[in-house]
KEPATI-835722 format. One record per residue (C-alpha): x negated, y negated, z negated; residue in one letter. Coordinates in steps of 0.05 Angstrom, whole numbers, plus 5000, padded with zeros to 4 digits. Example, Ala and Ser with C-alpha at 12.3 -4.5 7.8 and 13.67 -1.06 7.14 Angstrom:
KEPATI-835722
+------+-------+------+------+
| east | north |   up | type |
+------+-------+------+------+
| 4754 |  5090 | 4844 |    a |
| 4727 |  5021 | 4857 |    s |
+------+-------+------+------+
//
This chain:
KEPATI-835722
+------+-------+------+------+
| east | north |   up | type |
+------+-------+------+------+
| 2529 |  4209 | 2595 |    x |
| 2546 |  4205 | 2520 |    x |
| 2481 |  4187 | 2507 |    x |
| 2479 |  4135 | 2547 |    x |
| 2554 |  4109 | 2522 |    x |
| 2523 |  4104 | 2446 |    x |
| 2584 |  4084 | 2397 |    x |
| 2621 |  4054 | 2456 |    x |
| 2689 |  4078 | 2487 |    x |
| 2695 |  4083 | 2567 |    x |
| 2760 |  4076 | 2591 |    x |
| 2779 |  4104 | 2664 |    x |
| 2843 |  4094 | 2699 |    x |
| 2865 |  4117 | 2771 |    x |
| 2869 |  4077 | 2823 |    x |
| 2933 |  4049 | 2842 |    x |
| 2984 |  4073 | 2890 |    x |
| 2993 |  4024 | 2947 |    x |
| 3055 |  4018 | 2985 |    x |
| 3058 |  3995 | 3061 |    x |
| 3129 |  3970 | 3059 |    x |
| 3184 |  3979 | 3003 |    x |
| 3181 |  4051 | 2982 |    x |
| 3131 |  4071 | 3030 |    x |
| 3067 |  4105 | 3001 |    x |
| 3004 |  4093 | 3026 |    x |
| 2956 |  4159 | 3033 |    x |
| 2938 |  4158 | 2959 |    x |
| 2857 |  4136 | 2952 |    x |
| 2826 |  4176 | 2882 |    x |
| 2786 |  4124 | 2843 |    x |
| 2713 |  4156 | 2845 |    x |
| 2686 |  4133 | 2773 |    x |
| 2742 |  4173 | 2746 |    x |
| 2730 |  4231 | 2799 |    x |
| 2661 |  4227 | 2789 |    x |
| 2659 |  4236 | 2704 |    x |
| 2721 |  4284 | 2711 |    x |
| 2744 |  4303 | 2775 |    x |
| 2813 |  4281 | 2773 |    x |
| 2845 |  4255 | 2833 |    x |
| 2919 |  4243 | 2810 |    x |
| 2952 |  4185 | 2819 |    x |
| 2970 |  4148 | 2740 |    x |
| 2918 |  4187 | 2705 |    x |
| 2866 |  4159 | 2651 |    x |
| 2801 |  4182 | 2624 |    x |
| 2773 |  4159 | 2563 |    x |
| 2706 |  4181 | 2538 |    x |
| 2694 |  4163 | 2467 |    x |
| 2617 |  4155 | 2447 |    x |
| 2592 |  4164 | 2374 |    x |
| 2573 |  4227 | 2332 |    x |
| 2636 |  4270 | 2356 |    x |
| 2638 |  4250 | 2434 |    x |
| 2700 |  4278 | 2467 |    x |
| 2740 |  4266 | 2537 |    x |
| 2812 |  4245 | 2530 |    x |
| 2847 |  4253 | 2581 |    x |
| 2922 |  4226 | 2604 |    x |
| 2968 |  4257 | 2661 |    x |
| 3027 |  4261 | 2689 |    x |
| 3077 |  4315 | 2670 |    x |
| 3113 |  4361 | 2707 |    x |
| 3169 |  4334 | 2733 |    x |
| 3208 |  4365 | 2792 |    x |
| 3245 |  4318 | 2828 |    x |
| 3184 |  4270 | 2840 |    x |
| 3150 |  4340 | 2864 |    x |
| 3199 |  4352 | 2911 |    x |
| 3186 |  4285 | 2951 |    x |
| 3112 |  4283 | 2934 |    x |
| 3083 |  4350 | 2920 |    x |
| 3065 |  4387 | 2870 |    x |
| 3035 |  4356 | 2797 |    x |
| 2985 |  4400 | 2758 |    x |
| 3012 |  4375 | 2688 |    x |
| 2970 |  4373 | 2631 |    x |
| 2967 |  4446 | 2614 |    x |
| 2930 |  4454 | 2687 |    x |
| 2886 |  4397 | 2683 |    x |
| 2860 |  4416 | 2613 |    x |
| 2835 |  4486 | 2638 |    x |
| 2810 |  4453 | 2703 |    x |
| 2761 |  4399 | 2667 |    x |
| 2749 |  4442 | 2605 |    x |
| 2776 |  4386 | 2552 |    x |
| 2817 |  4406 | 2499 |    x |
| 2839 |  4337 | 2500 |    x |
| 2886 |  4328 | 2551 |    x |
| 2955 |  4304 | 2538 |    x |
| 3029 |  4271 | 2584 |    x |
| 3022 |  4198 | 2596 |    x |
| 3082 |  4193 | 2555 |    x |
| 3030 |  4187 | 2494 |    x |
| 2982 |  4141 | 2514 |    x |
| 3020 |  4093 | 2472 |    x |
| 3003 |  4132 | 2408 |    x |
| 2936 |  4153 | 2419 |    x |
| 2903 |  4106 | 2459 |    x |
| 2896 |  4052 | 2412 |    x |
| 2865 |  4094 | 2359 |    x |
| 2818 |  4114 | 2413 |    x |
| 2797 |  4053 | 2428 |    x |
| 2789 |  4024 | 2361 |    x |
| 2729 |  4084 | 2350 |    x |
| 2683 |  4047 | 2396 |    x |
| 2634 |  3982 | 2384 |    x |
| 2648 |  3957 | 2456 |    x |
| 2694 |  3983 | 2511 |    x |
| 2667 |  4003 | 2578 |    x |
| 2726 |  3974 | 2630 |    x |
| 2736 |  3945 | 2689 |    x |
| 2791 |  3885 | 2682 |    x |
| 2824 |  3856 | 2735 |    x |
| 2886 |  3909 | 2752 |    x |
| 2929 |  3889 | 2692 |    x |
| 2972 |  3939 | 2667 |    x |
| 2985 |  3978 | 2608 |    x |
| 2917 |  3999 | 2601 |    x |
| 2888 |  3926 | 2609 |    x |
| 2929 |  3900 | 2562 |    x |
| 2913 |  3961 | 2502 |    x |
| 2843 |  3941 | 2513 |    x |
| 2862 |  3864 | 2494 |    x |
| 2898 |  3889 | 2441 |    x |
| 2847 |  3926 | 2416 |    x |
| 2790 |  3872 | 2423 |    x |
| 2847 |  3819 | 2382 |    x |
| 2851 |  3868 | 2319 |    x |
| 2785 |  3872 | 2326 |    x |
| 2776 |  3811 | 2322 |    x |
| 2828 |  3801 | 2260 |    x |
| 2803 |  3850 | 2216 |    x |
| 2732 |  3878 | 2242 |    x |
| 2691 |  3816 | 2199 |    x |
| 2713 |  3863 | 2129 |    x |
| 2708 |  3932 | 2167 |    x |
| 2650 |  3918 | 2207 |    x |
| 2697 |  3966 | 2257 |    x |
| 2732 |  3967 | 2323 |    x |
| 2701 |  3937 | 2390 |    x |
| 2672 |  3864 | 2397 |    x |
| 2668 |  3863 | 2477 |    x |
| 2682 |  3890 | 2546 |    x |
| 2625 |  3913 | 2588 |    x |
| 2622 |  3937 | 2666 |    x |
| 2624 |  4014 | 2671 |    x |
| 2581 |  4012 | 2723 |    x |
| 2534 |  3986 | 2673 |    x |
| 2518 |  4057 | 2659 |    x |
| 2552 |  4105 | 2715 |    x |
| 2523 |  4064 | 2775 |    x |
| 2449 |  4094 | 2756 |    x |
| 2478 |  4161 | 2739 |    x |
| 2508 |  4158 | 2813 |    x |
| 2453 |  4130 | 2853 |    x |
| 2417 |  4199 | 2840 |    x |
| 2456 |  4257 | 2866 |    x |
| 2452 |  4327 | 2843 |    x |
| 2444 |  4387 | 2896 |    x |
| 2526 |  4401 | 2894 |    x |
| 2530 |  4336 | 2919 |    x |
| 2483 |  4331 | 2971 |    x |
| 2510 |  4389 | 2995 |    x |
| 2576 |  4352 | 2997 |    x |
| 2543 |  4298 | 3037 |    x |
| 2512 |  4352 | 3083 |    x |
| 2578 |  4370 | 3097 |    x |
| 2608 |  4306 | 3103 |    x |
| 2549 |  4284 | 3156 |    x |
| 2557 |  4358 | 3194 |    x |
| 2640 |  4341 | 3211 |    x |
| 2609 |  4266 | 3227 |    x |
| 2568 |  4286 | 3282 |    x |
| 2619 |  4332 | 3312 |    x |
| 2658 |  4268 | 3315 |    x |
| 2605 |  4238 | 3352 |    x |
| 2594 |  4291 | 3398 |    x |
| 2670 |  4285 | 3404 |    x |
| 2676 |  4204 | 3415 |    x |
| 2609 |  4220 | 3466 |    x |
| 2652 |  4266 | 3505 |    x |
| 2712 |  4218 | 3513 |    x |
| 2671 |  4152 | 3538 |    x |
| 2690 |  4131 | 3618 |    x |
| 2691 |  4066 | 3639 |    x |
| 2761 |  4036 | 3632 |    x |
| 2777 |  4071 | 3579 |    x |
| 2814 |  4054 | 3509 |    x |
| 2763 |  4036 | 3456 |    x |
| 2825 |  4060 | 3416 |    x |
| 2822 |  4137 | 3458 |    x |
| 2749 |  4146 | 3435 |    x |
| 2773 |  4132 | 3365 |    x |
| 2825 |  4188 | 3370 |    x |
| 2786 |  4229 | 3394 |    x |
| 2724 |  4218 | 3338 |    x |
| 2779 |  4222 | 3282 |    x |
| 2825 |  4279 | 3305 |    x |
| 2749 |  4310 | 3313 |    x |
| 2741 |  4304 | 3242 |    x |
| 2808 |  4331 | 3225 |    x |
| 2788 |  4395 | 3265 |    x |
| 2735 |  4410 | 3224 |    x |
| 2766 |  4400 | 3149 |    x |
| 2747 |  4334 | 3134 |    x |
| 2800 |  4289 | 3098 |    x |
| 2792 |  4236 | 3152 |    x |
| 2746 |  4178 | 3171 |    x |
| 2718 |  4148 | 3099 |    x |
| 2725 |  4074 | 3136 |    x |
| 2749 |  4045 | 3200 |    x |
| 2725 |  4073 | 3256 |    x |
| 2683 |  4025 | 3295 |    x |
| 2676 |  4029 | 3378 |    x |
| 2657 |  3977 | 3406 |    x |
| 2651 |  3974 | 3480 |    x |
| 2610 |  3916 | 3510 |    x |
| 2602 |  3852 | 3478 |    x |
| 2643 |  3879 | 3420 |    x |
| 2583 |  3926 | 3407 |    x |
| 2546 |  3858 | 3378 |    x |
| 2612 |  3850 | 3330 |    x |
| 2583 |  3887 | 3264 |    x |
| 2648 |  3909 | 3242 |    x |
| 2690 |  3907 | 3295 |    x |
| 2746 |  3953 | 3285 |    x |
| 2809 |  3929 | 3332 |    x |
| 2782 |  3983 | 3379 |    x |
| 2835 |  3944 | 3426 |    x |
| 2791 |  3933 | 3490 |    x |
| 2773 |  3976 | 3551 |    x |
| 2705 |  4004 | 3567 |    x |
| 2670 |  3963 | 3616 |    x |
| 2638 |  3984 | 3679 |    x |
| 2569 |  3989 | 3657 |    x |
| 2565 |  3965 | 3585 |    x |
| 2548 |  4004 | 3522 |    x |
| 2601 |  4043 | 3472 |    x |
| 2584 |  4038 | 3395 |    x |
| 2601 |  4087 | 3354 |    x |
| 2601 |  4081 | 3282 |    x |
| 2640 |  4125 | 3238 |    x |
| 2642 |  4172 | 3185 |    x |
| 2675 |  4226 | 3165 |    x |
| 2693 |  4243 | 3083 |    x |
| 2685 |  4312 | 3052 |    x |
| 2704 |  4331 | 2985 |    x |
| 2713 |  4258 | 2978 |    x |
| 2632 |  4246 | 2999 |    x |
| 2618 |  4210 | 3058 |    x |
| 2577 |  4215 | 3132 |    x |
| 2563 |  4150 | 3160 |    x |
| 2522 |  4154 | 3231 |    x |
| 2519 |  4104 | 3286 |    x |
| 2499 |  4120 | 3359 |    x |
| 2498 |  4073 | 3423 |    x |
| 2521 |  4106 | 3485 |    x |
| 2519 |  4078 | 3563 |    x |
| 2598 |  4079 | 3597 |    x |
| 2566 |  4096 | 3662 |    x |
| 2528 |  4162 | 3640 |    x |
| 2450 |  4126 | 3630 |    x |
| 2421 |  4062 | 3616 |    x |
| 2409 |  3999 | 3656 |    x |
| 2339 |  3982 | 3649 |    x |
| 2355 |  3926 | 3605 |    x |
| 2407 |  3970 | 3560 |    x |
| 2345 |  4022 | 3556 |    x |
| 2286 |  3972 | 3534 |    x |
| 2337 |  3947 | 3482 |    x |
| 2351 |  4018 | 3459 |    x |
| 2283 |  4040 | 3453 |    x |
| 2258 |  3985 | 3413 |    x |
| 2320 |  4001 | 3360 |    x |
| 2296 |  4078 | 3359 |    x |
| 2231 |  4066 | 3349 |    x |
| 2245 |  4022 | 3298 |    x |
| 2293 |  4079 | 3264 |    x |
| 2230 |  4120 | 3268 |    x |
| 2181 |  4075 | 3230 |    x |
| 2229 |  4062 | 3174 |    x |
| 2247 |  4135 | 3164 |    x |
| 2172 |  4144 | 3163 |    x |
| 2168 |  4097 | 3104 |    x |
| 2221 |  4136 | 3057 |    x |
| 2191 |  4171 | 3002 |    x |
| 2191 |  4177 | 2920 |    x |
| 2159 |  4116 | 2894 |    x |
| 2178 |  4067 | 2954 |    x |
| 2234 |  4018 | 2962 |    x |
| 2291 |  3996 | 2999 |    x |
| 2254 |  3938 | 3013 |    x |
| 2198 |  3974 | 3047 |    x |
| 2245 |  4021 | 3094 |    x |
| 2271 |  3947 | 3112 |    x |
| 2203 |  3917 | 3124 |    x |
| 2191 |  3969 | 3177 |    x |
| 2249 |  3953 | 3208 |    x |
| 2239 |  3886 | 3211 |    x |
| 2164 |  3886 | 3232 |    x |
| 2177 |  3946 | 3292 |    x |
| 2239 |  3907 | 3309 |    x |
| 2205 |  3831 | 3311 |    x |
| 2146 |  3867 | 3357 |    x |
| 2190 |  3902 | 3404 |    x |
| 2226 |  3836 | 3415 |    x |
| 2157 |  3802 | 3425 |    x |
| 2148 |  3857 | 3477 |    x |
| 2210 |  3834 | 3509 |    x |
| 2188 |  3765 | 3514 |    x |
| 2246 |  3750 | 3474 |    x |
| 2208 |  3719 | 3420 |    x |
| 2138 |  3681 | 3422 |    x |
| 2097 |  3689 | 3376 |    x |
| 2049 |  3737 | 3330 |    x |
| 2089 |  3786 | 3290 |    x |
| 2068 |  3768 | 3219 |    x |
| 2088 |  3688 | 3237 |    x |
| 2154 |  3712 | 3269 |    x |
| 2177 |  3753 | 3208 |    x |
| 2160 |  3692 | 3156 |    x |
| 2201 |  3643 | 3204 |    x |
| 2262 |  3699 | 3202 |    x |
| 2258 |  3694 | 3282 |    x |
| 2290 |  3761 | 3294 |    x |
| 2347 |  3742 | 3253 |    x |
| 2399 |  3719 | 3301 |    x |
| 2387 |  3788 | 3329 |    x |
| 2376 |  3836 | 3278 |    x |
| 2428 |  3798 | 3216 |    x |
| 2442 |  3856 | 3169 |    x |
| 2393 |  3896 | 3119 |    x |
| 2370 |  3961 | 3145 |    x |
| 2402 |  4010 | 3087 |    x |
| 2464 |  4018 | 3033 |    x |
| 2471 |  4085 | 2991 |    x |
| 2518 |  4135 | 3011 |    x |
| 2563 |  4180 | 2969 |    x |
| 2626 |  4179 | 2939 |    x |
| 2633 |  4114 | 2968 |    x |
| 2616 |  4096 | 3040 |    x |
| 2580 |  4038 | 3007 |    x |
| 2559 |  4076 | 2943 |    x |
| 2541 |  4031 | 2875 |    x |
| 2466 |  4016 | 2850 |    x |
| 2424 |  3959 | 2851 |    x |
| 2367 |  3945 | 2897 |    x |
| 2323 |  3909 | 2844 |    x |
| 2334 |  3912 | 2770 |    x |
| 2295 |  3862 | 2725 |    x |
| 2270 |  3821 | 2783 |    x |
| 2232 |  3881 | 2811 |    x |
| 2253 |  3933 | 2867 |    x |
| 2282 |  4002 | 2850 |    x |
| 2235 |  4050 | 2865 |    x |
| 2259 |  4113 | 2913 |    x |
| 2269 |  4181 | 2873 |    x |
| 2292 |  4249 | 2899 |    x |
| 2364 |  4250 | 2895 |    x |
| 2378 |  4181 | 2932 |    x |
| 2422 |  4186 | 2991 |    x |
| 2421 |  4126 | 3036 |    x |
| 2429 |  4093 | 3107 |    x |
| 2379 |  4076 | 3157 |    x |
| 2404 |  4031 | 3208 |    x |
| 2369 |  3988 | 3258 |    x |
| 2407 |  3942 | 3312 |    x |
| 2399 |  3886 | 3368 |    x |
| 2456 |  3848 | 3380 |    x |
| 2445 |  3805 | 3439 |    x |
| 2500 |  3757 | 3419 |    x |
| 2516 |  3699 | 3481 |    x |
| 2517 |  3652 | 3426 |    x |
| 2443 |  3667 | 3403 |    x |
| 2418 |  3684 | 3481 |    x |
| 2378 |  3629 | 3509 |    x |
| 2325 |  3633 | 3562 |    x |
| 2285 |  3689 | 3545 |    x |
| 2335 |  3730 | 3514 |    x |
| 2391 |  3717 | 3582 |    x |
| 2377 |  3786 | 3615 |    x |
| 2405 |  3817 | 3550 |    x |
| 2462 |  3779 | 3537 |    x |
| 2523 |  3830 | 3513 |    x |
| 2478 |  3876 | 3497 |    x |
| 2492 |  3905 | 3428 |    x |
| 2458 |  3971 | 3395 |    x |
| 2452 |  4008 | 3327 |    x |
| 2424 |  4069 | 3307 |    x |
| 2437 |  4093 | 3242 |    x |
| 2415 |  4160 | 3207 |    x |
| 2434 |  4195 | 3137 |    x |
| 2372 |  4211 | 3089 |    x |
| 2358 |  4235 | 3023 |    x |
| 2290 |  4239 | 2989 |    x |
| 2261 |  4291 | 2969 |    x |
| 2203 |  4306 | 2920 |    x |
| 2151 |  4288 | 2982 |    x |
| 2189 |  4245 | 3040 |    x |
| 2263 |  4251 | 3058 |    x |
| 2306 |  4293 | 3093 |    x |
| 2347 |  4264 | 3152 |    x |
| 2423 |  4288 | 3136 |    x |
| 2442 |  4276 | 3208 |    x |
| 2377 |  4298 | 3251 |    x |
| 2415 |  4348 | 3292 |    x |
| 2451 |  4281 | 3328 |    x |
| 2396 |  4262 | 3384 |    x |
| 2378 |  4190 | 3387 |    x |
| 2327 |  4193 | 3448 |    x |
| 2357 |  4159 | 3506 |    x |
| 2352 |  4216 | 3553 |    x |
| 2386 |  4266 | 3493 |    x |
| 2438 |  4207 | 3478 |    x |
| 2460 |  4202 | 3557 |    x |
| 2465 |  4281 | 3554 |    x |
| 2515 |  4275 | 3500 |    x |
| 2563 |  4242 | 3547 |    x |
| 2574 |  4314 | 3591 |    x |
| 2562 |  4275 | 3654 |    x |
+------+-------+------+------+
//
């Protein structure tokens, strides 16, 4: 990491606290750069890693204090924290006013995120002004704010084996919410009851709670991609998607099955379905070191366009289909996003005009879909109309292929109608 920060100075504050009304707290949401480089998750603190020939981690906390702790909980201190991250640098927040500017003025360029404003925002202008005055004698201080991510979004797009086991665990409480949300689907019943049941699931097993809204959709709300209102009832007869996640250790699971209300597919609901897990197959197939996102995509797309060829949905050879973008009124979103601390977790796709290349370590989504939208349903398509299905897996490579994080959750139609306990 220090390496990679040269002479500059990172600066990393916690995420806000958010209030729902007046006084009201919001459950408090760590900021994962800062977890990631330190693994603090208090509310108000600040890291600050300072590059050169003597690298060190600053860190800022709050202090004990005992009447906030008896509304809020308990505060570790600075004392606590130091022994927990192992940096002798760790001091109250009351004294980020005298030793954060110094801090910052050690750096040739400071590694922040603007935006929040604040105290911390405005020591970094500060520090970039006297820079500014004095640094054409000196030749000190910093000339210029870059992105963190610059730097940590590489460092996080390959995970170590700590946290793949993190995501292991994440995906293991996901699909007992799955199996869970399975169990609860009837016809005429709350899209909201399946989502208690798929979260209070997750709560059962350890996890913090879902990492995102919840998504079942019932019906035509299946073909919604991130429909999360889960206000209607299940209809006689349509599908239930479920996609959800649940976050471990602040790492997240993030799995999507399609179930049928009535206990199996309709012929229709099943051709539909098998095309998307066949297609979920093929692009799993292509995940390996030294391939892309873009090619676990292309097999999506090309076993997806043929499938709805097969369906007489679209007209056409498969290679002319794909260049037209035929099957994109039905299949709208890309196949995969990394996973980790964040549901959506941070890398680029391409870098330099060319695509990233797959290396063990990468955790990511595969997720194929149909969505048989009445808007996009014209003649050939009318037998399908409402119809909406995803099916989405967890993988990480490995040093030959991947692993799939989530391959204990069936996806074969006959296994996926035995999940419902009919």
């Amino acid at each position: 990491m220090f390496e990679r920060l040269g002479n500059g100075v990172m600066v990393l504050p916690a995420s806000p606290v958010q209030r729902s009304s007046r006084d009201t707290e919001r459950p408090y949401v760590p900021d994962r750069e800062l977890h990631y480089l330190t693994g603090l998750t208090d509310p108000e603190s600040l890291g600050v890693l300072v590059g050169g020939s003597e690298p060190e981690l600053v860190i800022f906390v709050r202090e004990r204090d005992p009447d906030a702790e008896l509304w809020a909980g308990p505060r570790l201190g600075p004392e606590a924290v130091a022994e927990l991250v192992g940096s002798g640098g760790c001091h109250p927040l009351s004294e980020m006013g005298e030793r954060l500017p110094e801090l910052l003025g050690r750096g040739d360029r400071i590694h922040f995120r603007p935006g929040r404003g604040g105290p911390v925002e405005q020591y970094v202008l500060d520090a970039l002004e006297r820079a500014r005055e004095r640094g054409q004698r000196t030749g000190s201080g910093p000339r210029g704010i870059l992105d963190p991510g610059e730097i940590l979004d590489d460092l996080r797009l390959v995970k170590d084996e700590h946290e793949i086991e993190c995501i292991r665990a994440a995906c293991r409480v996901t699909i007992d919410g799955q199996r869970a949300g399975a169990r609860a689907i009837l016809p005429g019943v709350g899209e909201w009851v399946v989502e208690a049941a798929i979260e209070g699931a997750f709560r059962m097993a350890g996890a913090e709670g879902p990492g995102f809204d919840t998504i079942v959709g019932s019906g035509a709300n299946a073909c919604i991609l991130h429909y999360v209102a889960n206000g209607a009832c299940v209809p006689e007869g349509g599908l239930v998607l479920i996609d959800a996640g649940a976050q471990v250790a602040l790492y997240h699971g993030d799995v999507t099955r399609t179930y049928p209300a009535a206990g199996s597919f309709t012929g229709p609901q099943r051709d539909v379905y098998t095309i998307v897990e066949i297609a979920l197959g093929a692009a799993v197939d292509t995940v390996r070191p030294g391939a892309t996102i873009g090619d676990v995509h292309g097999a999506t797309v090309r076993s997806l366009t043929g499938g709805l060829a097969d369906l007489g949905v679209l007209k056409g050879d498969t290679d002319g289909l794909i260049e037209q973008g035929a099957y994109k009124p039905f299949f709208p979103h890309q196949t995969s996003h990394w996973l980790g601390l964040d549901v959506h977790d941070p890398g680029d796709y391409t870098r330099h005009g060319e695509p990233r290349r797959l290396a063990p370590g990468m955790v990511f989504t595969v997720e194929p879909g149909l969505y048989f939208r009445p808007d996009v349903c014209q003649d050939r398509a009318a037998a399908f109309t409402g119809i909406g299905v995803r099916v989405e897996d967890d993988v990480a490579v490995t040093d030959t292929a991947c692993e799939v994080l989530t391959a204990s959750l069936p996806t074969g139609a006959a296994e996926v109608e035995a999940l419902l306990g009919r």
